[in-house]
MMTF fields as JSON, N, C-alpha, C and O atoms, coordinates in Angstrom:
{
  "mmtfVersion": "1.0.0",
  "mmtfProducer": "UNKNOWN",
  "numBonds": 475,
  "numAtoms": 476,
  "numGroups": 119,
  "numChains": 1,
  "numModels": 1,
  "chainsPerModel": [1],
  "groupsPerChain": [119],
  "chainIdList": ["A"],
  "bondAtomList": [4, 2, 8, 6, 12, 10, 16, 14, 20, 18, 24, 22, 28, 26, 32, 30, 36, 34, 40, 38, 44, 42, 48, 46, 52, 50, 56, 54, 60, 58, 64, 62, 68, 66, 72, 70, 76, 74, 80, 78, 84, 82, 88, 86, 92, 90, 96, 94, 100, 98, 104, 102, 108, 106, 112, 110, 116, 114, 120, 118, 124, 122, 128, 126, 132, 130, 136, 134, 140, 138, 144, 142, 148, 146, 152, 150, 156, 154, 160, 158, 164, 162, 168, 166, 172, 170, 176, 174, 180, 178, 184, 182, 188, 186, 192, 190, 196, 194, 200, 198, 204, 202, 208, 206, 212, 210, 216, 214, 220, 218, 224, 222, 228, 226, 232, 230, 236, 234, 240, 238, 244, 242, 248, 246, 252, 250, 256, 254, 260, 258, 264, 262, 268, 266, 272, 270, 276, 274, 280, 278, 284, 282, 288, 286, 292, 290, 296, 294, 300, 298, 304, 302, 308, 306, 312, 310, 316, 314, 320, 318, 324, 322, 328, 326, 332, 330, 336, 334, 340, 338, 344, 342, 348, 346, 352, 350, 356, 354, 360, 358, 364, 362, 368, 366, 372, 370, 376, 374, 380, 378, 384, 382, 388, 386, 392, 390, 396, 394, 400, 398, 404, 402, 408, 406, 412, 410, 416, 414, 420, 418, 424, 422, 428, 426, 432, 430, 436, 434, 440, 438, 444, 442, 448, 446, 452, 450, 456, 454, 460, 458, 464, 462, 468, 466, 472, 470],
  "bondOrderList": [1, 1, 1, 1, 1, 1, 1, 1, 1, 1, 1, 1, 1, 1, 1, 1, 1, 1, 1, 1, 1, 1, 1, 1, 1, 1, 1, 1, 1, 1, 1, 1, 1, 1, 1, 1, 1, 1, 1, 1, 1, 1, 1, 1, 1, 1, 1, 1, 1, 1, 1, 1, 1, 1, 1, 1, 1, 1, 1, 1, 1, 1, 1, 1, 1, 1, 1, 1, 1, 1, 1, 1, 1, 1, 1, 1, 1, 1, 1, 1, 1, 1, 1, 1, 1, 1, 1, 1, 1, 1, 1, 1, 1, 1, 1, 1, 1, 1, 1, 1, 1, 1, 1, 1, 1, 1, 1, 1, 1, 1, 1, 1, 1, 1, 1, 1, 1, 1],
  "groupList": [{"groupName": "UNK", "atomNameList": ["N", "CA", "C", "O"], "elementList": ["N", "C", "C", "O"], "formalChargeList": [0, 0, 0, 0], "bondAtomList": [1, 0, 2, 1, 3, 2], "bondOrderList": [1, 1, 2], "singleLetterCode": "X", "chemCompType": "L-PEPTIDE LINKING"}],
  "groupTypeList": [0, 0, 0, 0, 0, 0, 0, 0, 0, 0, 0, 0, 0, 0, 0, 0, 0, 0, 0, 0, 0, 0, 0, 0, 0, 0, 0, 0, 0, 0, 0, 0, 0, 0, 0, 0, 0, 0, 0, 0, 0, 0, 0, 0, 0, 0, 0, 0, 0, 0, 0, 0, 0, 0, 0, 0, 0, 0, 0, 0, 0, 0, 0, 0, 0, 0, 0, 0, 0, 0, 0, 0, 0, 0, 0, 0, 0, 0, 0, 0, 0, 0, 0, 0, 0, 0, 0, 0, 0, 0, 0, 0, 0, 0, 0, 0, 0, 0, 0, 0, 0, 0, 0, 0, 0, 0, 0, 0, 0, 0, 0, 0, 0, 0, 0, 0, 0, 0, 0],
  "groupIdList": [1, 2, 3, 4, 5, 6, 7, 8, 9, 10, 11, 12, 13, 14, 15, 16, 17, 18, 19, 20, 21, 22, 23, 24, 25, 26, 27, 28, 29, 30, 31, 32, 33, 34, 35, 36, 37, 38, 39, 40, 41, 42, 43, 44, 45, 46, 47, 48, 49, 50, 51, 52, 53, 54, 55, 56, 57, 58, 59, 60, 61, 62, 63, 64, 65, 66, 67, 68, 69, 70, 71, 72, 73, 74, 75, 76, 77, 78, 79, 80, 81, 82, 83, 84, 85, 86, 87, 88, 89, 90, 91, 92, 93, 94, 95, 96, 97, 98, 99, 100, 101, 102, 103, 104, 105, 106, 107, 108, 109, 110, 111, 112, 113, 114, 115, 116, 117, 118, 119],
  "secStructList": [7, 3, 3, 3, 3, 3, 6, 6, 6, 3, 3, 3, 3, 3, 7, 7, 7, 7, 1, 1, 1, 7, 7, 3, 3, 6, 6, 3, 3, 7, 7, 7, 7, 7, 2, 2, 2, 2, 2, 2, 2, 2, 2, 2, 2, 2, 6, 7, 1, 3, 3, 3, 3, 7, 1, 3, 3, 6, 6, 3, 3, 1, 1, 2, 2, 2, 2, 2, 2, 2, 2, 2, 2, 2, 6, 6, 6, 7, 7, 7, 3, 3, 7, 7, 4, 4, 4, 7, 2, 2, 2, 2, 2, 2, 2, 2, 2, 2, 2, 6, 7, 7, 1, 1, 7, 3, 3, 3, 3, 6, 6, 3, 3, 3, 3, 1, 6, 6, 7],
  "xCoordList": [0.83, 0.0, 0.867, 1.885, 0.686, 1.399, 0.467, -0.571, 0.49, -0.07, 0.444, 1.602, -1.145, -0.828, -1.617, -2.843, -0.677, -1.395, -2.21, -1.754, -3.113, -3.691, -3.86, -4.017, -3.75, -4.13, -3.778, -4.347, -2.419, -2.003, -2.102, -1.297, -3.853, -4.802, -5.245, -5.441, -5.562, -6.389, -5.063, -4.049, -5.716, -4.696, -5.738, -6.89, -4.624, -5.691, -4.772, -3.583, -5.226, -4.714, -4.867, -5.926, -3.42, -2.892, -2.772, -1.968, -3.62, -4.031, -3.713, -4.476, -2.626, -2.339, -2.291, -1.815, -3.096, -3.756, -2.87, -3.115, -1.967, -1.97, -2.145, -2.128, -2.269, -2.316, -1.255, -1.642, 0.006, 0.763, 1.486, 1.854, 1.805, 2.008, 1.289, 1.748, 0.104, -0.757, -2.176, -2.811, -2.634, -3.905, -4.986, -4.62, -5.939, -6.896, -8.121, -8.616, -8.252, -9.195, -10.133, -9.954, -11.237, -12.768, -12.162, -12.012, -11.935, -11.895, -10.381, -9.845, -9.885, -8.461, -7.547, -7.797, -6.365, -4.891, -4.397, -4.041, -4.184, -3.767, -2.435, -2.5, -1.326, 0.223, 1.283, 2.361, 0.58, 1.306, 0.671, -0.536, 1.754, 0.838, 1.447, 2.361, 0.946, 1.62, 2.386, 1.999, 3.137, 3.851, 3.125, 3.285, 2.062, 1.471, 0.681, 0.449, 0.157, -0.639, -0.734, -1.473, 0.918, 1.542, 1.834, 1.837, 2.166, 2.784, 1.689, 1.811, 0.373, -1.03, -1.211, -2.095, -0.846, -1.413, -0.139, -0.245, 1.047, 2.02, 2.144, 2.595, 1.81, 1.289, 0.263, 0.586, -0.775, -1.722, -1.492, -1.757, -0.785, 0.12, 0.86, 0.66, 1.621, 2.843, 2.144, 2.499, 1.452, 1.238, -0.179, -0.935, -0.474, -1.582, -1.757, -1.648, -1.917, -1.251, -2.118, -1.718, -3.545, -4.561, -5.279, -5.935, -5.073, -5.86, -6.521, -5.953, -8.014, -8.589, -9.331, -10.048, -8.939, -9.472, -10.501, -10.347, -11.65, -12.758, -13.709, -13.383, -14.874, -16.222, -16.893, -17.73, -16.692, -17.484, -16.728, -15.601, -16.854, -16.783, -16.661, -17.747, -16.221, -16.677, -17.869, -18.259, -18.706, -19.793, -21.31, -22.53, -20.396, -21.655, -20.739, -19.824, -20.766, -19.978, -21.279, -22.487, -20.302, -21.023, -21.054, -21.148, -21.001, -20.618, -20.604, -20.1, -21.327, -21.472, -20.24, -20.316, -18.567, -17.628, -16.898, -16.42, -16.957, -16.348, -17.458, -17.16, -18.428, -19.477, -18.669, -18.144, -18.739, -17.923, -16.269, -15.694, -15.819, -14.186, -14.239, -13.446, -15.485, -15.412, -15.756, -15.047, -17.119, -17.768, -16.454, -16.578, -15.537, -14.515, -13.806, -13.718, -13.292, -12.155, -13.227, -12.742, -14.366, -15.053, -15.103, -15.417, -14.904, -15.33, -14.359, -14.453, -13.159, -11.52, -11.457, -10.447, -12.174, -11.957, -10.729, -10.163, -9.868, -9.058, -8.895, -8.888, -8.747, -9.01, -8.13, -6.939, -8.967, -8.191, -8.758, -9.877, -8.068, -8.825, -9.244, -9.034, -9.97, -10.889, -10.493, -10.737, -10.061, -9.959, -11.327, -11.323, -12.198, -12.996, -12.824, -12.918, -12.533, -11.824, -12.98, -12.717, -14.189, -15.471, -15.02, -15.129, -14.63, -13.738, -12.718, -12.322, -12.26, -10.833, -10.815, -10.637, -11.024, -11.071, -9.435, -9.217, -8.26, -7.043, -6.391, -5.456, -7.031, -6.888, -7.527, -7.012, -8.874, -9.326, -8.891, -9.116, -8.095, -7.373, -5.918, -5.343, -5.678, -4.395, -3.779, -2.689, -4.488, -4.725, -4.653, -3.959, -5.397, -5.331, -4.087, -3.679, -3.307, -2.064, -0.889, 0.141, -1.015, -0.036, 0.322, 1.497, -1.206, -0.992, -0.825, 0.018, -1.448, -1.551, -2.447, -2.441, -3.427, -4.486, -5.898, -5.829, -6.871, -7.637, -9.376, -10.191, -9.32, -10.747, -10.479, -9.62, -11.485, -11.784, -12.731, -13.795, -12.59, -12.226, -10.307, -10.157, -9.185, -8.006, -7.544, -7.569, -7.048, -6.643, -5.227, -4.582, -4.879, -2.966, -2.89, -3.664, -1.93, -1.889, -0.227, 0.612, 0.237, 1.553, 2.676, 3.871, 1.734, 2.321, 2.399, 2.674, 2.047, 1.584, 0.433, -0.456, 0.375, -1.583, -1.298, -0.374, -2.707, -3.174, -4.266, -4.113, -5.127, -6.291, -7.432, -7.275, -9.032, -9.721, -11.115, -10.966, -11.834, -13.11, -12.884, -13.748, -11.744, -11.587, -10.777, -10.354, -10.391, -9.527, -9.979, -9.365],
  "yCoordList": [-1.193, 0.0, 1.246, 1.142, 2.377, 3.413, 4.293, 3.947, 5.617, 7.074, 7.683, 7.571, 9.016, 9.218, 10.802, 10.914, 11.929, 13.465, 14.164, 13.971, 14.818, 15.649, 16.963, 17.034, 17.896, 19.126, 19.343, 20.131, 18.366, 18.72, 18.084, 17.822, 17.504, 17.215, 16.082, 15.278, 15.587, 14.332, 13.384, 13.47, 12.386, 10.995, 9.595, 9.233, 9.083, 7.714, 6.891, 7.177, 5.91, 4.432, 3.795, 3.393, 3.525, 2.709, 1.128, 0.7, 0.534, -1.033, -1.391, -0.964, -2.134, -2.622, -4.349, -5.133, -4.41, -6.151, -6.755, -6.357, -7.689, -7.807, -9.689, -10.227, -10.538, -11.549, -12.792, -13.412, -12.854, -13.39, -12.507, -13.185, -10.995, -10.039, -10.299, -9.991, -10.838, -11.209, -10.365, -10.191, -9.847, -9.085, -10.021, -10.575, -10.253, -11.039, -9.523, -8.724, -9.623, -8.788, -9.761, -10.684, -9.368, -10.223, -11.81, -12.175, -12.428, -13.962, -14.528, -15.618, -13.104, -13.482, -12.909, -11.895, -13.651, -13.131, -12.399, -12.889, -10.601, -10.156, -9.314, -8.617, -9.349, -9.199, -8.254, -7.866, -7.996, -6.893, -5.46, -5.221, -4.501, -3.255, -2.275, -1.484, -2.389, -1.37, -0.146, 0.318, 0.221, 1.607, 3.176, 4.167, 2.659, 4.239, 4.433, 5.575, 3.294, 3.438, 4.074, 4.908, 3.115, 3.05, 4.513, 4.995, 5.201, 6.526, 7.426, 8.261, 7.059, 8.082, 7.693, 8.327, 7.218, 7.054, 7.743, 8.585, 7.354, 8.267, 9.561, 10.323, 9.89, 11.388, 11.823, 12.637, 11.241, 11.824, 11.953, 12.96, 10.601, 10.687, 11.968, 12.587, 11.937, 12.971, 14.485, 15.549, 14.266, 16.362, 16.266, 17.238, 15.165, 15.882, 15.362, 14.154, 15.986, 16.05, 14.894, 13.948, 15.24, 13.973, 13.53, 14.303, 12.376, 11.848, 10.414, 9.337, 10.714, 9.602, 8.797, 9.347, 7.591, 7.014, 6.106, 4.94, 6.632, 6.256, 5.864, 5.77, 5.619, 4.882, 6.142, 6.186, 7.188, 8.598, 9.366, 8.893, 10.632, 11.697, 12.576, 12.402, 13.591, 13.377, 14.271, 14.641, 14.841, 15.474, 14.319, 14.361, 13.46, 11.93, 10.85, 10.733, 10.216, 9.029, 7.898, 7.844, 7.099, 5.5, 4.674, 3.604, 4.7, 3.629, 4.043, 5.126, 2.94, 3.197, 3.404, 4.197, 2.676, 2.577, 4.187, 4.846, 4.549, 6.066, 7.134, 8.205, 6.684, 7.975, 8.192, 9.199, 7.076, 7.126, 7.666, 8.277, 7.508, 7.918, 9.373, 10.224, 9.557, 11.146, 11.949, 12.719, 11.435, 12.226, 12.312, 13.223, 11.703, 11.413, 12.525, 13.457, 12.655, 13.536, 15.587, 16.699, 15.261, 16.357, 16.676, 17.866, 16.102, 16.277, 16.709, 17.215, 16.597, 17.588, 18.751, 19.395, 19.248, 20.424, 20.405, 21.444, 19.514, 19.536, 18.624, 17.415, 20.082, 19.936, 18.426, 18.142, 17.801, 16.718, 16.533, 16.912, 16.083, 15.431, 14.277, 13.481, 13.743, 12.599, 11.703, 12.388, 10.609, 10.017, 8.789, 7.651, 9.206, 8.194, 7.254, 7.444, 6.0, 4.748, 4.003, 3.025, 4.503, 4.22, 4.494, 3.582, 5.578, 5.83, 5.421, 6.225, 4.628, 3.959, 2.551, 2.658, 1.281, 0.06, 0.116, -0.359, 0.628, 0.51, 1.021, 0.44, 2.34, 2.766, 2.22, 2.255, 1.625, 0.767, -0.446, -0.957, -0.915, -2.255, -1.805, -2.035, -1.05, -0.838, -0.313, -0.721, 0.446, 1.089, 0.264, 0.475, -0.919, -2.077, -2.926, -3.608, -3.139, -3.901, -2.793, -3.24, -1.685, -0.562, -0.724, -0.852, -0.745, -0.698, -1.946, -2.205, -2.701, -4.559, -4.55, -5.222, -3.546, -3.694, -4.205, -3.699, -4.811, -5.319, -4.688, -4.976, -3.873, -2.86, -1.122, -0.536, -0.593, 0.48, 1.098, 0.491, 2.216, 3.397, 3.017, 2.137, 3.693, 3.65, 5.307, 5.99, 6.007, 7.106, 6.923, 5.974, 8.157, 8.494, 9.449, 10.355, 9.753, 10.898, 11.372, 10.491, 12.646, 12.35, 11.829, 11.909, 10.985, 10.06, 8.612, 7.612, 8.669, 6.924, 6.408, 7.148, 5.25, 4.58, 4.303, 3.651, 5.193, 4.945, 3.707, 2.879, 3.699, 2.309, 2.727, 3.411, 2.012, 2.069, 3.414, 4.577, 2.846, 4.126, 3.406, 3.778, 2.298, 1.897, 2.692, 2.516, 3.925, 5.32, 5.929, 6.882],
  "zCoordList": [0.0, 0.0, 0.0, 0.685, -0.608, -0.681, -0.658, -1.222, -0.06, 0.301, -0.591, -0.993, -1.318, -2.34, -1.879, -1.852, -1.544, -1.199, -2.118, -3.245, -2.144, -3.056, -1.967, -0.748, -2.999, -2.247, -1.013, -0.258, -0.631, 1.01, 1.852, 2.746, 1.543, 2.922, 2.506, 3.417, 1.081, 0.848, 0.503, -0.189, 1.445, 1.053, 0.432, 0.672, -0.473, -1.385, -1.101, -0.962, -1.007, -0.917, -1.741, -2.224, -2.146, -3.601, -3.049, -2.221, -3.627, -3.264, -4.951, -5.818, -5.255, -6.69, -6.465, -5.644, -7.733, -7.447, -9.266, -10.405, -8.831, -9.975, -10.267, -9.16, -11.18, -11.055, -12.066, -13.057, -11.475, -12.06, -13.168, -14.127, -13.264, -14.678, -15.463, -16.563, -15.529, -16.375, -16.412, -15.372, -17.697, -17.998, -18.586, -19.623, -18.264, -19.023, -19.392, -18.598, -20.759, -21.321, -21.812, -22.607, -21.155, -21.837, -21.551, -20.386, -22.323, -22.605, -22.853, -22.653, -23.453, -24.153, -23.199, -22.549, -23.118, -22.498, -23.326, -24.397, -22.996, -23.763, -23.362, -22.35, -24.056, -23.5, -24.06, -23.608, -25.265, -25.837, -26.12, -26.126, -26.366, -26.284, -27.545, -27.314, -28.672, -29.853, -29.235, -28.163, -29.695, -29.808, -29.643, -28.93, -30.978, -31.146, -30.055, -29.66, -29.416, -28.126, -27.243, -26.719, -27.012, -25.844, -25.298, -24.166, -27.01, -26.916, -26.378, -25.481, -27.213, -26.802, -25.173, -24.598, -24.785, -22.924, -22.312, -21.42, -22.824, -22.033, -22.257, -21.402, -23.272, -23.856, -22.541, -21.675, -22.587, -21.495, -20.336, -19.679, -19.789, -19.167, -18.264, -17.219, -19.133, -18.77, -18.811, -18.302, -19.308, -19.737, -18.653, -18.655, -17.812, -17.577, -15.386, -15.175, -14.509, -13.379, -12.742, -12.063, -13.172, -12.588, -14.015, -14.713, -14.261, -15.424, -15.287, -15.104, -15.439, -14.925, -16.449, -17.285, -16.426, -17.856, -17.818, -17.453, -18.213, -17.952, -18.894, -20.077, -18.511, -20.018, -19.852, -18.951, -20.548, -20.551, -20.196, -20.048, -19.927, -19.033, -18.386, -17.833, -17.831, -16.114, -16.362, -15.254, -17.422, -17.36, -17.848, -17.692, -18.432, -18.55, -18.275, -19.09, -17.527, -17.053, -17.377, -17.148, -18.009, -18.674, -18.146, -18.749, -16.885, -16.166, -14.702, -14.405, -13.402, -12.221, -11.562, -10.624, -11.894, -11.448, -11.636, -10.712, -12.921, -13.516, -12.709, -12.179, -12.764, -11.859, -10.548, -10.072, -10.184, -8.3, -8.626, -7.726, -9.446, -9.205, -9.459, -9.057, -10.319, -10.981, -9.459, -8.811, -9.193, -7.663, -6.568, -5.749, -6.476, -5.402, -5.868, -5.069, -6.941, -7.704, -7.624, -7.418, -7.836, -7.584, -6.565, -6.539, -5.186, -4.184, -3.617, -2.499, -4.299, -3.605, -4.259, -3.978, -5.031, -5.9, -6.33, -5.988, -7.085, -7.74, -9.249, -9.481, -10.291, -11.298, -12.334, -12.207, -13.14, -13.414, -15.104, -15.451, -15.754, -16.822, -17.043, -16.128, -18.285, -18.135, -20.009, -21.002, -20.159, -21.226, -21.641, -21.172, -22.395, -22.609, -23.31, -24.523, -22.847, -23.444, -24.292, -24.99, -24.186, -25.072, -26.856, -27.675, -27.146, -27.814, -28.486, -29.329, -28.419, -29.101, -28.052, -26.839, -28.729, -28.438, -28.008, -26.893, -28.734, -28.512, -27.264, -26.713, -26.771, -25.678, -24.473, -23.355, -24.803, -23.842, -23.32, -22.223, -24.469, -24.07, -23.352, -22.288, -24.537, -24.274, -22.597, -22.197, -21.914, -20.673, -19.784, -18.79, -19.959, -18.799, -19.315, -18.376, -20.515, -20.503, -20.037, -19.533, -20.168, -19.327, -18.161, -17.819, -16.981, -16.004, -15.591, -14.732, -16.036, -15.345, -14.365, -13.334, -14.828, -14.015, -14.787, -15.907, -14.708, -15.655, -16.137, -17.013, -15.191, -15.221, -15.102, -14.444, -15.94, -15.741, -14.9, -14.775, -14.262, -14.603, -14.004, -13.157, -14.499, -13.964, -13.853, -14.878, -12.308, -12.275, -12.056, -11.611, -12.514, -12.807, -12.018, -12.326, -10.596, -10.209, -10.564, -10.377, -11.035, -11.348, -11.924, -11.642, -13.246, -13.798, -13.236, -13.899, -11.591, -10.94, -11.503, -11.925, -11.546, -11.596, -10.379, -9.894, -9.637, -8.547, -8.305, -7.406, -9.017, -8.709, -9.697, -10.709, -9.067, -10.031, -9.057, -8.682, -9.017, -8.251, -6.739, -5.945, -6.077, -4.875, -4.308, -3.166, -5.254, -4.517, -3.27, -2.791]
}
């Protein structure tokens, strides 16, 4: 577990679950991650301080899991951006073979992956 500050005062708890370095997407084991991808998530990544990648959002969230990570992230008043992985099947996959984590919503604070809406 690792402590993760926002704004000074808010702390999240980084609980990282992984299972053998292994990602299972849907049905299939999936293990590799293209380049141009790879590059578009570290792009977002890097240029952006809180980035939460989600099914919608954060003004329509698609999903009960991205609603709750968005309301949490609203509720510190600190500004973040939002990647809708609804959007590009490649980024949606690709996002969970990055982190080695296997569900969305996934937040980045700082360039870390912090967790999913269990922030």
């Amino acid at each position: 577990n690792k402590l993760i500050k926002i704004n000074n005062n808010v702390v999240l708890n980084k609980n990282l679950l992984r299972n053998n370095n292994r990602l299972f997407v849907g049905s299939s084991n999936v293990s590799s991650l293209d380049d141009a991808t790879k590059g578009k998530i570290e792009n977002v990544i890097n240029n952006n301080k809180i980035v939460l990648f989600m099914k919608g959002n954060k003004l329509f969230p698609q999903c009960g899991f991205s609603n709750t990570a968005c309301r949490i992230l609203d509720a510190l008043n600190t500004p973040y951006e939002t990647v809708n992985v609804l959007e590009d099947d490649k980024i949606r996959n690709g996002i969970k073979i990055y982190s080695s984590w296997p569900t969305i919503p996934q937040l980045y604070i700082n360039k870390e992956f912090v967790g999913g809406s269990d922030i």
